[in-house]
N, C-alpha and C positions, 0 to 999 in steps of 0.2 A: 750816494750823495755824501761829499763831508759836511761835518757841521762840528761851527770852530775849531777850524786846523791850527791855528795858532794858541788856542788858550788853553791852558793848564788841563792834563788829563783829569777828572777825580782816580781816586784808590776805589779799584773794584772791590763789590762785598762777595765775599764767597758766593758759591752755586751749590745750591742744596736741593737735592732732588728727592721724591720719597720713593723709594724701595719698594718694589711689592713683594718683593721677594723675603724682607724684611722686617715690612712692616712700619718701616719709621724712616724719616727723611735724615740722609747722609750726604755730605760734602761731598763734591763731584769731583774725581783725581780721576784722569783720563792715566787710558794705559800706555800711550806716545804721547812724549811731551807736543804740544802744541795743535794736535790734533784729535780728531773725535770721533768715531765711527760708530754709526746709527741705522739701526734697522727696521722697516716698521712694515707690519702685516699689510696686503695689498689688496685690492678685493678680486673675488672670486670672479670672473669677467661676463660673467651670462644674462648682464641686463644694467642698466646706468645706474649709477649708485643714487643714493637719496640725501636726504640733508641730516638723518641721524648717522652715514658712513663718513660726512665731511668732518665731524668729530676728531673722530680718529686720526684726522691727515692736519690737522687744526695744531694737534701736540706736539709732530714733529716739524713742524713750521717754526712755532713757537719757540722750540729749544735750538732747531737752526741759527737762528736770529741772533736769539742770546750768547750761542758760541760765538757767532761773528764778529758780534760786537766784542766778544774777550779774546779777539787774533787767532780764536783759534780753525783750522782748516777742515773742514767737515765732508767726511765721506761718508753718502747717506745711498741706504736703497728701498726701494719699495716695490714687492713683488707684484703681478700681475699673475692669479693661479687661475690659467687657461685649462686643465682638466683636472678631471679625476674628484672633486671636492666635492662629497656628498650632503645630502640634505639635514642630514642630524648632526653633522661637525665630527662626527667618530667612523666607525668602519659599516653603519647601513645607511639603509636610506637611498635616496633616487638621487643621482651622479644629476650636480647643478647642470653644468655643461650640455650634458644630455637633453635634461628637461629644456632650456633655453635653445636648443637646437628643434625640436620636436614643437614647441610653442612655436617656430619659425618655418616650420614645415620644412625643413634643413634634412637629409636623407645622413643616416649617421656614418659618415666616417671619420678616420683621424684627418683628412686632408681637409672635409668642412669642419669638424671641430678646432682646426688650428687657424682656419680664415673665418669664423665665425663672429668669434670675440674681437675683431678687428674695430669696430664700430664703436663698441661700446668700451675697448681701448683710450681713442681715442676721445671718448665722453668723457671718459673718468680725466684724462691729464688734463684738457680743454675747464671741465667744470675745475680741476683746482686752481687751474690758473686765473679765471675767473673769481675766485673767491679768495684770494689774494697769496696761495702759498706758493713758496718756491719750489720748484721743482728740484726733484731730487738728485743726487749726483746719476745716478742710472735706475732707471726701472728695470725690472727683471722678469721676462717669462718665464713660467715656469719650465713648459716645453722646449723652452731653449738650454737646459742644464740636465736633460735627460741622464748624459751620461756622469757626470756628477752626482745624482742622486745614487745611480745602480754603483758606482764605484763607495759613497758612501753603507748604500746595505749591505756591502762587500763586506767592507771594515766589520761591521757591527758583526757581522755572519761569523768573520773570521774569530772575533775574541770572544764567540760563545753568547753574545746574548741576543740571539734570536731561533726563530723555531719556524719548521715547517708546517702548515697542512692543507687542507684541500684546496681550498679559496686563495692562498698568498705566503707571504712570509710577515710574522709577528714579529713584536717588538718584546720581549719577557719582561715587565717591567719590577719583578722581586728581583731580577736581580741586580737593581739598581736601586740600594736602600735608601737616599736620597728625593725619589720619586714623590713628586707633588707638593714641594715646597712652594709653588705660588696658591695659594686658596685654603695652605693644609690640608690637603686629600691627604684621607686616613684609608690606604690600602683593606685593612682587614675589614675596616665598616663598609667599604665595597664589598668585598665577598661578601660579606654577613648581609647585606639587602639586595643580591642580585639572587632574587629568587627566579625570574625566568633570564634564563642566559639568551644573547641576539645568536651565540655563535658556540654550542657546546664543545666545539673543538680548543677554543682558548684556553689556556692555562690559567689565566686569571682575568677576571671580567672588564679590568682599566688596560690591557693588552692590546697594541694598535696594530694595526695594516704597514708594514714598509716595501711590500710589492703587494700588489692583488692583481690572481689571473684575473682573464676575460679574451674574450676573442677579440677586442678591439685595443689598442697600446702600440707597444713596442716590443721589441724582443730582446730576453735576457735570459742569464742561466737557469731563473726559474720558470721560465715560459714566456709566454706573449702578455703580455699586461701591461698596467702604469704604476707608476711609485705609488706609495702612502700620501695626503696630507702632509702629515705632519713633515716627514723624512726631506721636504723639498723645500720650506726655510731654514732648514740649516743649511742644506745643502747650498743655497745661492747667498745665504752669508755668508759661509767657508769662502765661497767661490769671491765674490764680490767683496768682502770686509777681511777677510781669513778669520782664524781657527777663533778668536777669542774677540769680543765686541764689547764697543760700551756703554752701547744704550740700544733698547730694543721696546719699541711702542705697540701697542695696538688697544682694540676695547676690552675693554672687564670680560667680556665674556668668552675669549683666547685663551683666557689664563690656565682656565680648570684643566682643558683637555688637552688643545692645540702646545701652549706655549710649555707646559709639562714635557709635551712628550717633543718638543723642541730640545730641551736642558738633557734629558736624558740619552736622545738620542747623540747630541753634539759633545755631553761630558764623556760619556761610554767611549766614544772614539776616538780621544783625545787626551785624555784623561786629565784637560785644564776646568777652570772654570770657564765657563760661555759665555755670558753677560755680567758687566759691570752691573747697570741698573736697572731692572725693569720697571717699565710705567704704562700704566693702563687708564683709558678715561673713561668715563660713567657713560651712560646713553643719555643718548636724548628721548623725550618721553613727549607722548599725547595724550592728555586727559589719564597718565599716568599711567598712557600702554606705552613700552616699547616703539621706537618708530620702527615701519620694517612694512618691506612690502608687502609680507603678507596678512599683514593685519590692518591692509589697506589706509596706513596713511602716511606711505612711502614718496612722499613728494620730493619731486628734484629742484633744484634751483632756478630750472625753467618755470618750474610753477610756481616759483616766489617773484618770477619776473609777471609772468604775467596776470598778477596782484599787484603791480605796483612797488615791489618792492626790488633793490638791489643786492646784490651778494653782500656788497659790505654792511648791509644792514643786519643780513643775520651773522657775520662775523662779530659785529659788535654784539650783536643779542649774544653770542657764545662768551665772547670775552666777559660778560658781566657775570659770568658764575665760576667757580673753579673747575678745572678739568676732572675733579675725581668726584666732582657732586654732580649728581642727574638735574639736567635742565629740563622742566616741562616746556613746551612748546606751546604758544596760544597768539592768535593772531593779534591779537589785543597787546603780547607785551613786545610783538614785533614792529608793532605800531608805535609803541613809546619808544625802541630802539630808535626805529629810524628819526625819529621825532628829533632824538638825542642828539645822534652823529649828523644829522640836518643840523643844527644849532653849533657843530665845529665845523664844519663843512663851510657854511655862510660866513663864521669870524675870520676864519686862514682863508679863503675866496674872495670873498667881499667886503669886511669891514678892513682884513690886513694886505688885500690883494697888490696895494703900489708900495709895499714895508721890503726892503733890504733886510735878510735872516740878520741877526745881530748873534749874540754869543748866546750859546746855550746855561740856564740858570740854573747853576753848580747845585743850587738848594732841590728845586723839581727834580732834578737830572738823578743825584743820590736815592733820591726816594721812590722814583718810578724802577731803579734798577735795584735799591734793593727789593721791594714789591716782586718783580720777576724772577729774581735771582733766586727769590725764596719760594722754590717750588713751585714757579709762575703763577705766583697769586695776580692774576690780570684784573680779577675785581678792585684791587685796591688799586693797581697801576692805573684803570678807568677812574674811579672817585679822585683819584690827584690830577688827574688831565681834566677835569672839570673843575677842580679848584685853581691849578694853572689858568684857564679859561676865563675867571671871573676874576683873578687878581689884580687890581688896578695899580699893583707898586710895581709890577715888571713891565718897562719900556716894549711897545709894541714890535721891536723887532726880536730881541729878547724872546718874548712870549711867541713870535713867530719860528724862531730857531730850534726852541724847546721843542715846543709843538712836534715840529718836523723831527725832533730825535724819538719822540716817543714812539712816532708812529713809523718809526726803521723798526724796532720792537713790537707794533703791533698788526702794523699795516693797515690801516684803516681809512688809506688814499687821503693823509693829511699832507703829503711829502710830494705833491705833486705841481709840475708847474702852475703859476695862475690863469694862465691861458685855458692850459687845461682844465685844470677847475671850476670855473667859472663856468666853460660850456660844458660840462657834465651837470651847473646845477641849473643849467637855460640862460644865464643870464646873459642878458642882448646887449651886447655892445652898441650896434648901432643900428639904428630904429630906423626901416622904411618911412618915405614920406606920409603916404596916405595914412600909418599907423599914429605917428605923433598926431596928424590932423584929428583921428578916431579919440585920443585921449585930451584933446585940448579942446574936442564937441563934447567930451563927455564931462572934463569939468567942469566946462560949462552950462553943461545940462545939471548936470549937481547943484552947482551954487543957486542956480535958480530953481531948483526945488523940482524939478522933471524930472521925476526916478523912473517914469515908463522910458523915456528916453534914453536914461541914462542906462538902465538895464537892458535897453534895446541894443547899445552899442559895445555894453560888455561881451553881449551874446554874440554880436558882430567879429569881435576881436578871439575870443572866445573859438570861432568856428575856423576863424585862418593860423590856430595852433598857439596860441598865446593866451596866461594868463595873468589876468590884473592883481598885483597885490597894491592894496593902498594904505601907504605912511603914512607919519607926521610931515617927512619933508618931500610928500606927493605920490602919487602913481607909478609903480613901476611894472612893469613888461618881464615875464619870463617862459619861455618858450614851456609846452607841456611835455 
């Protein structure tokens, strides 16, 4: 959608991103002028994600947006890792894939493990687009870059920094002094508290997997097996973004093992730097656990639907916190979300629904962008769209136009037709006969004081899908 094609562009405020790798937010210089290359972990495919993985697909939504809006062209991926991804996020543990196949009574081979995850493929891209993000320039299997991975372990193999032994080929991670710049992992205070080793054959206990045999994979010079983990995001950002990227997403808890031995894996090879920025968001949290299925309160978005609730209501419950602060989750404050985004929903629907968009207000417009700009503070760009909201000195088209810019930055379905809108929030257009006679008995029954009556006919109206809200300037009808 444009909004005011004709009036004065404002001056954009820089983009300041924060760093994990740094520690401190830095002004965003992409490495091709005008455009922007972004990568963001994908999930592991062996079961539907939940509403603590929507997080993480939340941030690069978020920064998509914001490049668009500064001209710039974005080339984005998000992997899909259909094998091999074990239960501990390191090199033991029970292969997810596996498990999700055996929970399914799936008979293990590589031909059902690669039609397995099909379904729940298909969940994860269906849920994001339900819950309002754009999809990304290409998804990525991982199985589909096999041979890119093994030409990647190649590389490494070739310039000495990896190792054989029983189980796979290792990543050596001394000798890559740079090793664990996101989290400050301090190499020596590993050794020094790995007192039971998983794998006494490593050289050193932060040492990853970049092949491991097994009888079931593929086949390469080092036997039959599947890549590493980790070996397989670089690999499909090589492939998909090339050697050098400049922005790379996923949740806080990537950073320690996964996105580490990401950096080392992709500088060793290359011998560039790999990522402009990295950015990492907090979890979302219940009663201050962890959301996550296995702490049972792994809920999908289907079960926010069928509570009553819409995607975009907990989009907006996310938007109200900053991306690197953990949100508790509580039904209670999803309840005041919705509450909220009901209360803009009704003004751009129903009080603004026959308003011509007028020019977007240079004063909101500055404020909500720098808000974003500045390390997507979206809490604050929310508190100004509800002060926009209540402003009585911006003419209602004005405040209609705004509106509508904010929410190209946030998406929170204010930007939509009013046709559209309106029947998302039930309201009736135009009222069967016998229904207006139901409400012209019943305030009739009102004014004369017959509330058995009158409640008898709520119930009535009630039962054929419709319910009464009643105003100062009367009764109205909105579908349930």
């Amino acid at each position: 959608m444009l909004f005011g094609l004709f009036q004065k562009r404002p001056t954009l405020p820089p983009i300041y991103l924060h760093n994990t790798a740094t520690g401190r937010k830095e002004e965003f210089k992409s490495l091709q002028s005008g455009v922007v290359t972004m990568y963001s972990c994908g999930p592991t495919v062996y079961d539907h994600i939940h509403i603590g993985n929507l997080r993480a697909y939340l941030l690069p939504d978020l920064l998509t947006r914001l490049f668009l809006h500064y001209g710039f062209k974005v080339n984005s991926t998000v992997n899909l890792t259909d094998f091999g991804h074990l239960t501990d996020d390191a090199d033991a543990g029970e292969d997810k894939m596996m498990k999700g196949m055996r929970r399914e009574g799936y008979e293990i081979t590589l031909e059902n493990m690669l039609a397995f995850p099909v379904p729940y493929i298909e969940s994860f891209k269906s849920d994001n687009l339900d819950f309002g993000n754009l999809p990304p320039s290409q998804y990525a299997r991982a199985s589909d870059y096999i041979a890119e991975q093994i030409k990647l372990i190649e590389t490494l193999e070739q310039k000495g920094y990896t190792y054989r032994i029983s189980d796979g080929v290792y990543f050596e991670v001394s000798k890559f002094p740079a090793y664990g710049v996101l989290g400050n992992i301090d190499l020596e205070k590993i050794r020094a508290g790995a007192r039971v080793e998983t794998n006494p054959e490593k050289h050193h206990p932060a040492d990853f997997a970049l092949w491991k045999n097994g009888d079931l994979g593929w086949d390469s010079r080092w036997g039959k097996g599947f890549p590493g983990w980790h070996i397989e995001c670089a690999a499909m950002a090589f492939a998909t973004l090339g050697k050098q990227i400049d922005v790379h997403t996923g949740g806080e808890d990537l950073m320690y093992t996964h996105h580490n031995g990401e950096i080392a894996q992709a500088e060793c090879a290359t011998g560039k730097k790999y990522v402009g920025y990295w950015m990492h968001n907090a979890f979302v949290t219940m009663n201050d656990q962890k959301v996550a299925k296995s702490a049972g309160n792994g809920f999908r978005l289907q079960h926010l639907s069928d509570q009553g609730f819409a995607p975009a209501d907990y989009r907006f419950w996310l938007l109200q916190s900053h991306y690197r602060t953990t949100a508790n989750f509580t039904w209670e404050a999803l309840e005041g979300a919705r509450a909220g985004l009901l209360r803009l929903r009704r003004m751009v629907y129903e009080e603004l629904s026959e308003v011509v968009p007028g020019k977007i207000d240079q004063k909101y417009q500055e404020r909500v962008l720098r808000a974003v700009a500045d390390d997507l503070d979206t809490p604050t760009a929310i508190a100004t769209l509800f002060e926009l909201a209540k402003d009585q000195k911006i003419t209602p088209a004005n405040k209609l136009a705004t509106i509508q810019f904010v929410d190209s930055l946030l998406a929170l379905g204010l930007g939509k037709g009013a046709a559209e809108g309106r029947a998302e929030l039930g309201v009736v257009e135009v009222l069967p006969t016998e229904l207006v006679k139901l409400l012209q008995d019943r305030e009739v029954a009102r004014q004369t004081r017959d509330f058995v009556r009158a409640d008898e006919i709520r119930d009535e109206i009630t039962a054929r899908g419709y319910l009464i809200e009643d105003g100062s300037d009367g009764a109205k009808l909105r579908r349930k």
